[in-house]
N, C-alpha and C positions, 0 to 999 in steps of 0.2 A: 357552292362557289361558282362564279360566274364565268364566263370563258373571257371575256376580256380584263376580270380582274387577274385569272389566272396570266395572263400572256402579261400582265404588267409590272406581276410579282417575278417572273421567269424574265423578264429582260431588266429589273431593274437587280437580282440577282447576278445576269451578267455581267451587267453594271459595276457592282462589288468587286466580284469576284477579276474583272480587268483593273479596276483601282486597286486592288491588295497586290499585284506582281509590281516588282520591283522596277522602275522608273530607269531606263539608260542611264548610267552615268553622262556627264559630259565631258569630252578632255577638252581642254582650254590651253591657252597659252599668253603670253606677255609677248605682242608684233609692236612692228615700228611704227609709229605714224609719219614723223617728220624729222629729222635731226635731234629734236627736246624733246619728245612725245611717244609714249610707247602706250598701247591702251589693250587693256582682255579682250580679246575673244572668246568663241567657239571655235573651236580646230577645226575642225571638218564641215560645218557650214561656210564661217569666216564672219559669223554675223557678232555685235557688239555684245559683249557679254556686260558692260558697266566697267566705272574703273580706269580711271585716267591717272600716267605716269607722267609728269613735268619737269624738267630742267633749266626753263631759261633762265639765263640766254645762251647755256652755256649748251652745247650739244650734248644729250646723255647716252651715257655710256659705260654698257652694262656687264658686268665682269662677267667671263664666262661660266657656264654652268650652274655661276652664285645664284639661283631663283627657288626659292621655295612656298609653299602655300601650305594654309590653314586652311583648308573646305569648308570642316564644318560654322567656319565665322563667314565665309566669302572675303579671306584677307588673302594675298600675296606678297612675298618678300624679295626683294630684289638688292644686289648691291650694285651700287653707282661708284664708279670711279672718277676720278676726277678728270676736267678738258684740260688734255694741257698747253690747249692755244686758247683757255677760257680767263673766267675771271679770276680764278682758285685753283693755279696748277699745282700748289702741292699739298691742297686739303686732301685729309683721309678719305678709302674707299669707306662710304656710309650704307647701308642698310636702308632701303626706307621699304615703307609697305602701303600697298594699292588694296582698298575698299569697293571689290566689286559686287558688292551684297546691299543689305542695309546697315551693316555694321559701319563707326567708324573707325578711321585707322586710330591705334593704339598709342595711348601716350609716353615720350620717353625716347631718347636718342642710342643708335645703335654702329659704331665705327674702329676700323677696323686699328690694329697699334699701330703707331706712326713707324713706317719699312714696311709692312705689312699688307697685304691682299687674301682675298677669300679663294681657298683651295679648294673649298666646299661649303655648302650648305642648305640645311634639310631641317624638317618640321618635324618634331615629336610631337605626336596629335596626343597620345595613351599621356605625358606627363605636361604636357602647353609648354612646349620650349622650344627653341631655336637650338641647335647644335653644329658644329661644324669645324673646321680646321683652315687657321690662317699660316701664309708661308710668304716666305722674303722673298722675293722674286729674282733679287740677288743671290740666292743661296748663302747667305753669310749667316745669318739666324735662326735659332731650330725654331721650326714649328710651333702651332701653340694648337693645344683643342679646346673648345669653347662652348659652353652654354647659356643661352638668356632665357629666362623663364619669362614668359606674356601673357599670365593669368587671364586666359580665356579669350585672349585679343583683346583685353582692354590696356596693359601697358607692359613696356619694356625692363626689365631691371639691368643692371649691369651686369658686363659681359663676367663670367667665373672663366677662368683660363690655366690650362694646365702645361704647361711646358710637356712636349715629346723629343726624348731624349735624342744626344747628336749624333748625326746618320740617317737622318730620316726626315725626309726623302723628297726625292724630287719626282712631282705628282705629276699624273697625265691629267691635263686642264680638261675640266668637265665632266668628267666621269666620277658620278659618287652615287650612292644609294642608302638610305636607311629604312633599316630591319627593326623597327619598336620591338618586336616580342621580343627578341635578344638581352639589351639593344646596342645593336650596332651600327657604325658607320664603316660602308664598305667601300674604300676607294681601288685604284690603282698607281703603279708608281714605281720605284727603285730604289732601295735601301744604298748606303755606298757600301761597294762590292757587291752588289748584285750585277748579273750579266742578261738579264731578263727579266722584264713586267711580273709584278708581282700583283695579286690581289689583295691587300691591306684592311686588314677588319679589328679596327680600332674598335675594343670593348669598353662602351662608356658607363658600364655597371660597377667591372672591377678597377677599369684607371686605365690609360690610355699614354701611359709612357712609352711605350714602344707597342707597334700592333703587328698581329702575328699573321705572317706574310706565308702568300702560296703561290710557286712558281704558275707562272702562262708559259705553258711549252708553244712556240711557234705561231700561235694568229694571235691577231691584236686584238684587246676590246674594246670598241669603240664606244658603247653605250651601256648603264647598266640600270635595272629596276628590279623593284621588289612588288610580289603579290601581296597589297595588303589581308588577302585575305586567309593565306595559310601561309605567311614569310617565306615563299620560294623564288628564287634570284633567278634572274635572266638577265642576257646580255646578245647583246648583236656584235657581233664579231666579222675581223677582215679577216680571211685567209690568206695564208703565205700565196697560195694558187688565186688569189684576186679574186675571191666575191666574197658575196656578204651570205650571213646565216643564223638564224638564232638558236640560241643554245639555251639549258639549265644548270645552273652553275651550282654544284655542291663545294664540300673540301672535309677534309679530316684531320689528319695531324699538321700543326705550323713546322711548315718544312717541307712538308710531301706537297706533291703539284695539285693544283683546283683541277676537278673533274669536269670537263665541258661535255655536257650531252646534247649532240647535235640534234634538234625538233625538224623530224621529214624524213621524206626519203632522197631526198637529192636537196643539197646547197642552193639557196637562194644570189641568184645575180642581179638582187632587185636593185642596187642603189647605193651610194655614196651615204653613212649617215651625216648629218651636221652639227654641232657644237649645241651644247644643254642637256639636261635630262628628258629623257625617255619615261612615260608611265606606262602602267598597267590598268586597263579598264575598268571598272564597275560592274558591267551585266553579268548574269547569272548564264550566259549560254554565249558562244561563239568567241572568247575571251582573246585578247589580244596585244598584246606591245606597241603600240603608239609609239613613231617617233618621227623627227622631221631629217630630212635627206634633199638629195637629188637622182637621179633615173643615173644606174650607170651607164648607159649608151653614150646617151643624148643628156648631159648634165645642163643643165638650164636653169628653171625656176626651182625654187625650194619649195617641197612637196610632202604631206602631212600621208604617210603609210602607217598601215595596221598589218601587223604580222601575227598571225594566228598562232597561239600559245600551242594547238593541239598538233595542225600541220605544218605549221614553218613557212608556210604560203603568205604570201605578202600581196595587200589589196591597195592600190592610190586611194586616198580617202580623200585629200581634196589636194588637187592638181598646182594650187599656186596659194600656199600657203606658208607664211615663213613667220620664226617667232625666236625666243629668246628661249624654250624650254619649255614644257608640257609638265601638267598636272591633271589631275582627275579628279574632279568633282562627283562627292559623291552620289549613291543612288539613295532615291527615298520611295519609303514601305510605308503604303496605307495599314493599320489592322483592318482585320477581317472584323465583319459588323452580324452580328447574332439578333434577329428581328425580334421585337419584343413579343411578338404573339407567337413566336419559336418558329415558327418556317423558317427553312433556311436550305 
């Protein structure tokens, strides 16, 4: 064998062998363009990810924390509420969804009951559905939990909805996560008679009439996400003592208080967070919590942080970046290639 066929089978093996590691996830988000226009990015570059959101003429305007995403389609889902200095100030908050892939968006309309607003909502990737919980914003009507099946991103069926029984509750806006393995949606919020934030993990396996609730002793949660890749919960938390920290959120009996395990050796002072969900990354190594905030010092621009899942260390990812909520596109895995003449 010859020495430059050898160096060519040796680099084009390294070749392989860098296309078989698993590709960065990207986090993305849904940012503003103009008053009508909200369009994808990249989080942390800021560059166009495809995917343009429209409302004219009326300004759009985006419930909060409502945004969820389908990855493996390149779909996003958003709820729009209505302007109510527009042309439709008392059409329903609707659903629509952004095609920033090659897919298109899905046929079939998606709107919330008339009184009604989205308290949450998140993507079941494991069964293609939408899932979530609408709430009266007047507090006068219980709640409802909801599912829309979107067979594959290509359409919408009608919402299935479940009434959750009276007493329940009034949500903290934005804050929600879902656990497919489960599967659960885990919010926060206050039962009546409750005297403190509870973490609410509506079981949409067994029925979702009442969800079985676990005290937050003392810090707030500001944000919460799930590792899609072994179901473990995090959240970014304020402390009564005024900063921020990220924590691993277990629980055990409905009734006893959620276990916050503080990630580091010393609380995080990094930052204010801001309204939407928070994700959890893709890579295989330096793994981290995505979310957008501002500097607690110097509060200024809205700014896209990574908090290190293993030290609780928070890095600015990009300095002026603001969005309606993060998601995490996934990564993608060449296989490994076996040469036919068996070198390898």
């Amino acid at each position: 064998m010859s020495m430059p066929s050898s160096l060519a089978r040796v680099a084009l093996c390294a070749s392989v062998a860098l296309a078989a590691l698993p590709a960065p996830a990207r986090v993305l988000t849904l940012s503003r363009q103009d008053d009508a226009t909200a369009i994808v990015r990249d989080a942390a570059s800021g560059d166009v990810a495809g995917g343009t959101l429209a409302h004219p003429p009326d300004r759009l305007l985006v419930s909060l924390g409502a945004l969820a995403a389908d990855d493996a389609n390149d779909l996003a889902y958003v709820a729009i509420a209505p302007d109510p200095s527009g042309a439709a100030p008392d059409a329903p908050v609707t659903v629509m969804a952004i095609a920033y892939g090659a897919a298109t968006v899905p046929v079939g309309t998606f709107v919330a009951p008339d009184g009604f607003a989205f308290s949450a909502l998140a993507f079941d990737a494991p069964r293609s559905r939408l899932v979530g919980v609408f709430a009266d914003p007047a507090g006068v009507l219980p709640a409802q939990a909801f599912v829309v099946a979107t067979h594959g991103g290509t359409s919408l069926d009608p919402a299935l909805t479940s009434p959750i029984d009276a007493g329940c509750c009034r949500f903290a806006a934005g804050i929600a996560a879902w656990r497919a393995a489960s599967p659960d949606l885990l919010m926060v919020g206050r039962r009546d008679g409750d005297g403190e934030d509870q973490l609410l993990r509506f079981d949409f396996a067994g029925g979702t009439a009442l969800p079985a609730a676990y005290p937050i002793a003392g810090d707030r949660v500001v944000t919460l996400a799930v590792d899609g890749g072994d179901g473990s919960v995090y959240a970014v938390l304020r402390s009564v003592l005024d900063f921020t920290y990220l924590a691993r959120v277990t629980w055990s009996t409905p009734g006893s208080p959620v276990t916050l395990s503080a990630i580091g050796s010393a609380p995080s002072t990094c930052c204010f967070i801001g309204g939407g969900p928070g994700t959890i990354d893709g890579a295989t190594a330096e793994r981290a919590m995505f979310v957008l905030g501002k500097a607690a010092d110097a509060p200024a621009a809205m700014q896209l942080y990574a908090i290190d899942l293993a030290s609780g260390a928070p890095a600015v990812v990009n300095p002026g970046m603001d969005g309606f909520g993060l998601w995490t596109d996934g990564e993608a895995v060449v296989d490994d290639v076996i040469f036919a003449d068996g070198f390898d």
